[in-house]
C-alpha positions as CSV (number, residue, x, y, z in Angstrom):
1,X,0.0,0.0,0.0
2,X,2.8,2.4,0.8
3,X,4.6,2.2,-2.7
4,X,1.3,2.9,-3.9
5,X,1.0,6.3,-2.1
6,X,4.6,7.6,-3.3
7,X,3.1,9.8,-6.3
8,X,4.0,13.3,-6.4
9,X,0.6,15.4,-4.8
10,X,-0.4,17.5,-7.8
11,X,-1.0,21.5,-6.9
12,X,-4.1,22.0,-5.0
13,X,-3.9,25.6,-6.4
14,X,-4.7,24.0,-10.1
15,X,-7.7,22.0,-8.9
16,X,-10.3,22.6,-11.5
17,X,-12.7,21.6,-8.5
18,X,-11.2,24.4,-6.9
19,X,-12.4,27.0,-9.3
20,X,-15.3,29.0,-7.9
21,X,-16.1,29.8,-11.8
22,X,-16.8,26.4,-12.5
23,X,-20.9,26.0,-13.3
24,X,-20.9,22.7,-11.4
25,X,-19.1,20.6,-8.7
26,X,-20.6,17.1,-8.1
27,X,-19.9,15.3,-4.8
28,X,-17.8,12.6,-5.8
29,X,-18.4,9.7,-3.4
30,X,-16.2,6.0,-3.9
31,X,-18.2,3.7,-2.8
32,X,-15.8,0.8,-1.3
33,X,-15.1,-2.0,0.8
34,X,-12.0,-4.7,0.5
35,X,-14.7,-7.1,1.2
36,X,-16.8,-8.8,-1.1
37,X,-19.9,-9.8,-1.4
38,X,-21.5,-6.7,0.6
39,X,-23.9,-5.1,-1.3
40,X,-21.5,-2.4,-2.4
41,X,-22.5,-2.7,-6.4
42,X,-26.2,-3.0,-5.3
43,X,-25.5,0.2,-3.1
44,X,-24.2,2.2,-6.4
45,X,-26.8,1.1,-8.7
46,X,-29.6,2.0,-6.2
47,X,-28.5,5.1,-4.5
48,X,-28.1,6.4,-7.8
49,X,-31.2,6.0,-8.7
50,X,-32.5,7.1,-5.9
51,X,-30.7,10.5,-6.1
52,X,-31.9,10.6,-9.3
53,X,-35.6,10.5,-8.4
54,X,-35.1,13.3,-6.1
55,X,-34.0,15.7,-9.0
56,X,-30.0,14.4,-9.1
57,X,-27.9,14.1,-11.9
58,X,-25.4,11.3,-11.2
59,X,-22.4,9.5,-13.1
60,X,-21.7,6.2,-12.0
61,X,-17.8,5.5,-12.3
62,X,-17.6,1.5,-12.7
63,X,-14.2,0.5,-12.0
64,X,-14.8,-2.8,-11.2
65,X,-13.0,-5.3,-13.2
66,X,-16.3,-7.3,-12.6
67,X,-18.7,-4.5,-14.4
68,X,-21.8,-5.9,-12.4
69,X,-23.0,-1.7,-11.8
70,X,-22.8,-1.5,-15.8
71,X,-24.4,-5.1,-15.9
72,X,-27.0,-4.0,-13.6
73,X,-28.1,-0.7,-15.5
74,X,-28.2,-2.7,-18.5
75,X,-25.2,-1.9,-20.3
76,X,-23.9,-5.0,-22.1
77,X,-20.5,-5.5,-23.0
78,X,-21.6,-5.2,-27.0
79,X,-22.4,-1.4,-25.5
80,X,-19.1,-0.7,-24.1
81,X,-17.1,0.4,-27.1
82,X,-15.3,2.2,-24.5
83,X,-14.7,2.3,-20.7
84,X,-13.5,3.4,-17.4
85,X,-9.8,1.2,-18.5
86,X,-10.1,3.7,-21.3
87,X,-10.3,6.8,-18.9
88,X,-7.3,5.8,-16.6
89,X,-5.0,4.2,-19.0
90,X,-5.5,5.7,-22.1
91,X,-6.8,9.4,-21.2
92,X,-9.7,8.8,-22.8
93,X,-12.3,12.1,-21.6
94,X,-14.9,10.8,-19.6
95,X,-17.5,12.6,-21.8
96,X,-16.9,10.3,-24.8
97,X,-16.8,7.1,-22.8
98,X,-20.2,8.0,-20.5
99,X,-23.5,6.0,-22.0
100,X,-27.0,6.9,-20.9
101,X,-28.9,4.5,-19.3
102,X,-32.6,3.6,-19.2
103,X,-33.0,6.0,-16.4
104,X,-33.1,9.9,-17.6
105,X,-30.6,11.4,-15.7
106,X,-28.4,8.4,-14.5
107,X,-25.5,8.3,-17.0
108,X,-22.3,5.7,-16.2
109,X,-19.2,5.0,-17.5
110,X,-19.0,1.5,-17.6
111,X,-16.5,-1.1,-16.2
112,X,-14.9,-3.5,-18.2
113,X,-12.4,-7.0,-17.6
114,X,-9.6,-4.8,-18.4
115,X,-9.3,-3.1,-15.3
116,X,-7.9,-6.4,-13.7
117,X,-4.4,-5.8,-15.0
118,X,-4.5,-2.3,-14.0
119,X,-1.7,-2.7,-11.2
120,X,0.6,-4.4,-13.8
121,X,0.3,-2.1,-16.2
122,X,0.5,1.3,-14.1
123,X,3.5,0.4,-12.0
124,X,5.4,2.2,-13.7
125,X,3.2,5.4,-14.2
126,X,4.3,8.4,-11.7
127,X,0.9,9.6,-11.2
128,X,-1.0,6.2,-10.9
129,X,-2.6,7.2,-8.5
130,X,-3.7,10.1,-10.1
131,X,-5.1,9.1,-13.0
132,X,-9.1,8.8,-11.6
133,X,-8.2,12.5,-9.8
134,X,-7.6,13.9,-12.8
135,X,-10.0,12.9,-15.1
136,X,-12.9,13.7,-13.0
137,X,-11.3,17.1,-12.3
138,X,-11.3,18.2,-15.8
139,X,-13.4,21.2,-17.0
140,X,-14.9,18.6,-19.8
141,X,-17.4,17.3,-16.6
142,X,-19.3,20.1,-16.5
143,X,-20.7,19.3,-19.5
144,X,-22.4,16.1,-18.2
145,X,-23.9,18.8,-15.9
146,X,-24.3,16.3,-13.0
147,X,-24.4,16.6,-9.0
148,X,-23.0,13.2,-8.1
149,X,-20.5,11.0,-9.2
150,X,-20.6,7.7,-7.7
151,X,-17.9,5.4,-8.1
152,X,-18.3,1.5,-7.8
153,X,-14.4,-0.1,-6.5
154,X,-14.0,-3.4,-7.0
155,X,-13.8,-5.4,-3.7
156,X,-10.0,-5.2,-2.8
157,X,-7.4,-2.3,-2.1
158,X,-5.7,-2.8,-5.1
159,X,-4.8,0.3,-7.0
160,X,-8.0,0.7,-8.6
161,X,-9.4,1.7,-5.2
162,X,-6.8,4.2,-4.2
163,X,-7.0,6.0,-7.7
164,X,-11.2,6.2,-6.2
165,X,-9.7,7.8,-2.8
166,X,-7.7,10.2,-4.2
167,X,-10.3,11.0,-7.0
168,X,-12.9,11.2,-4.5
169,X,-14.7,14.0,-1.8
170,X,-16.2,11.1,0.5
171,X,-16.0,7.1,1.1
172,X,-19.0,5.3,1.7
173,X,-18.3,2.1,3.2
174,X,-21.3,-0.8,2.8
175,X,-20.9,-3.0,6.2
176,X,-22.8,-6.2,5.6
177,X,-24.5,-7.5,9.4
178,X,-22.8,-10.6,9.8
179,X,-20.4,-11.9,12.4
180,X,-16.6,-10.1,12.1
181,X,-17.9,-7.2,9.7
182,X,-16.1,-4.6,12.0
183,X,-12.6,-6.6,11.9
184,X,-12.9,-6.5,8.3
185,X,-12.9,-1.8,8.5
186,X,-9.5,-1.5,10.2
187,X,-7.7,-1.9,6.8
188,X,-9.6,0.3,4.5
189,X,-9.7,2.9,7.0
190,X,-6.1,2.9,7.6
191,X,-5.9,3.2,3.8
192,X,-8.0,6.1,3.8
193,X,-6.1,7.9,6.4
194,X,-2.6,7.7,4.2
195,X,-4.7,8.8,1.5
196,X,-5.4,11.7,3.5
197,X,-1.8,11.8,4.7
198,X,-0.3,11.4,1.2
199,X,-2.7,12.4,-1.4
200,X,-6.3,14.0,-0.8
201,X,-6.6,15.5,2.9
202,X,-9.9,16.8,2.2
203,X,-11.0,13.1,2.1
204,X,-13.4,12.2,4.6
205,X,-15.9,8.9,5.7
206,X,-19.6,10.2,4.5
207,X,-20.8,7.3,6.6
208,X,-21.0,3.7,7.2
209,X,-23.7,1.9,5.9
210,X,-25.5,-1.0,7.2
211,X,-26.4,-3.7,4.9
212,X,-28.3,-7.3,4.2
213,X,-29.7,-6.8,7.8
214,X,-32.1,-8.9,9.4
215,X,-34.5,-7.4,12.4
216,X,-35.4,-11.0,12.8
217,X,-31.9,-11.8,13.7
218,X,-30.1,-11.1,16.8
219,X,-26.8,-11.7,15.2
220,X,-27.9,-8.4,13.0
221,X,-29.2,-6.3,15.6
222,X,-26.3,-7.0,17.5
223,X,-23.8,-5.8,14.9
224,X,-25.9,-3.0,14.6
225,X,-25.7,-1.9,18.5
226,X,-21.4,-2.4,18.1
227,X,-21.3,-0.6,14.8
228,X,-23.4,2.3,16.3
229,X,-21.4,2.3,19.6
230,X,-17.8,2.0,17.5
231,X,-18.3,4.4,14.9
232,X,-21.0,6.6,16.2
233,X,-22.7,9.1,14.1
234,X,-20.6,7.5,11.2
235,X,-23.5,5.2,10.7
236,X,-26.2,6.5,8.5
237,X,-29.4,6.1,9.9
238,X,-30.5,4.3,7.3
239,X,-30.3,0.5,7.6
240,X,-30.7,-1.8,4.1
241,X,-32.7,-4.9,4.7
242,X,-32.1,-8.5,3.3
243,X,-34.6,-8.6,0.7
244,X,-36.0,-10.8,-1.7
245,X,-37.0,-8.4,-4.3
246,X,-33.2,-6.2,-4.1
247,X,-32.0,-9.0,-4.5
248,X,-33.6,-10.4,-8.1
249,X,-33.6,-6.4,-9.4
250,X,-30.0,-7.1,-10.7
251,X,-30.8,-10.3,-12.6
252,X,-33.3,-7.8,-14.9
253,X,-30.7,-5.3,-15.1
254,X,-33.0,-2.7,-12.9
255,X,-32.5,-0.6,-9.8
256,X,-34.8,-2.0,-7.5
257,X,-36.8,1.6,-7.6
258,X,-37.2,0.5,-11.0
259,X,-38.4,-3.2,-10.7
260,X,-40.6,-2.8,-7.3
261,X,-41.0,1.1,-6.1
262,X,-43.2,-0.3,-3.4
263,X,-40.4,-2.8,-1.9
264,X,-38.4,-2.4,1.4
265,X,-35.5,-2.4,-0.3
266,X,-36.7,0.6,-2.5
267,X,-37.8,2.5,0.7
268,X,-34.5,1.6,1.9
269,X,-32.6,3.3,-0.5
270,X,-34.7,6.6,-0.9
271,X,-34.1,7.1,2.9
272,X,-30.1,6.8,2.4
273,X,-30.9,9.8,-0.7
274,X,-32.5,11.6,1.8
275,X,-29.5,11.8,4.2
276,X,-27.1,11.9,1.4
277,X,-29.4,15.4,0.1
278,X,-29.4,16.5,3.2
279,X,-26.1,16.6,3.7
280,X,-24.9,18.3,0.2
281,X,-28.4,19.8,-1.1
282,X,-29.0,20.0,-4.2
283,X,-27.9,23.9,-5.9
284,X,-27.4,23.9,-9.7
285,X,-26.8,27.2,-11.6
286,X,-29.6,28.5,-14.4
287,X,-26.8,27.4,-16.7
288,X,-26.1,24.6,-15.2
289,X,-29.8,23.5,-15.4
C-alpha cells in the first residue's frame, strides 16, 4: 500500500474543483469495501437511482473489473465500445466514454475486464494514483452537468481503489451484518487515512452503511448496536434490509426503484438519498440546469 501512495501530490492551487467559476461541482463519493460480497454494487446502482428520483444528476464510475454496476443498469458488454480502462489508462475524456442508461438522468461509465491488469500495467506510471483524480477534475465534466458522481471499486485495495480515494470527496463504506464485519474496517480505514496523509486530505468517511440486515436476527441487531457504539454518528441512519425483491432487481438489469417502487429495499434506498441530500443539497446554476 505504501509504494502505492509515493506519487508526487499534484498543486491544490490547479484543482479545477477548486475554481469557484466552474458552473458545477458534483460530490464525488467511492463507494468501497475490501470485502466482497457486501452489497456495495447494489448500493451504487440504487443510490443512484434514488438520487436521481429526487432531481440528481449522477455519473456512475464502474471501476470494477467485474462490471456488475454497468451489468446491472443494463449496459452489455456489446455497449461498451469504451470504458472506465479507457479513462485511466489511455486518457480517454470521460465525456466520450459516459453511455446513458434507461433512467433519464443516471448516466455511467462503464466497467470492463480490463481493469484487472490495472496494477501491472500502471507500475510504472508516476501519477498512478492520479489518473481517476484527474479525469474527473477536468473542465470537460461540467458538460455532463451532473451533482453526483458515484464510483463502484471493485472489492479489494488494489490500485483501482486508491485511484477512487484520491479522485474522490467522500468514502462510503457498505458493512454487511454478519459476524466479524467490524474486523474487516481496520484496513480500509487505515488506507484512507494515508490517502489523506499522502494524497487528498480533504477526504473524509460520509458514513458507514448497514447492509443485508435482518430485524429478525439477533446476530444483526447486535452488529448494529457495536457498529453504532464503534463508529457513532458514522453510521447513517439508514439501515438496508435483506430482501428478496433487491436481491432479483439485478438479474433484470433494474434498480430495485425501477423493478418494485413499493419494496423495502426501494424504501430503503430513498431514505439513504434523503441523508445523502441533506447533507450536500441540491444547488445547480440557471446554466447549469
Amino acid at each position: 500500500m505504501s509504494d502505492l501512495m509515493r506519487d508526487p501530490v499534484p498543486d491544490t492551487m490547479s484543482d479545477p474543483l477548486a475554481d469557484p467559476t466552474r458552473l458545477t461541482k458534483p460530490h464525488i463519493i467511492a463507494i468501497a469495501n475490501q470485502k466482497g460480497g457486501v452489497g456495495k454494487t447494489t448500493t451504487c446502482i440504487n443510490l443512484a437511482a434514488a438520487l436521481v428520483e429526487r432531481g440528481a444528476r449522477v455519473l456512475l464510475v464502474d471501476i470494477d473489473p467485474q462490471g456488475n454496476a454497468s451489468t446491472g443498469l443494463g449496459i452489455g458488454a456489446n455497449q461498451r465500445k469504451l470504458t472506465s480502462y479507457d479513462v485511466i489508462l489511455e486518457s480517454a475524456a470521460m465525456e466520450d466514454v459516459v453511455l446513458s442508461s434507461d433512467i433519464e438522468g443516471l448516466l455511467i461509465c462503464p466497467g470492463s475486464a480490463d481493469l484487472a491488469s490495472t496494477d501491472i500495467e500502471l507500475v510504472a506510471n508516476e501519477k498512478r494514483s492520479f489518473l481517476l483524480h484527474d479525469a474527473l477534475r477536468n473542465h470537460s465534466i461540467d458538460r455532463l452537468r451532473v451533482d453526483f458522481i458515484l464510483i463502484d471499486c471493485p472489492p479489494s485495495l488494489s490500485l483501482l481503489t486508491v485511484n477512487a480515494l484520491v479522485a474522490s470527496d467522500a468514502v462510503l463504506i457498505p458493512l454487511q451484518a454478519e459476524f466479524f464485519a467490524l474486523e474487516g474496517l481496520s484496513q480500509l480505514m487505515l488506507t484512507i487515512r494515508q490517502v489523506r496523509q499522502s494524497a487528498n486530505p480533504g477526504l473524509r468517511v460520509e458514513g458507514v452503511l448497514l447492509t443485508m440486515h435482518d430485524g429478525r436476527n439477533r446476530l444483526s441487531l447486535q452488529v448494529e448496536a457495536d457498529a453504532r457504539e464503534t463508529l457513532g454518528d458514522l453510521v447513517f441512519k439508514t439501515i438496508i434490509p435483506r430482501n428478496v425483491r433487491l436481491s432479483e432487481a439485478p438479474s433484470f438489469a433494474k434498480p430495485i426503484l425501477t423493478y418494485d417502487s413499493n419494496s423495502r429495499g426501494s424504501e430503503a434506498y430513498r431514505a439513504l438519498a434523503e441523508e445523502i441530500l441533506a447533507r450536500h443539497p441540491l444547488a445547480r446554476t440557471k446554466e447549469a440546469t
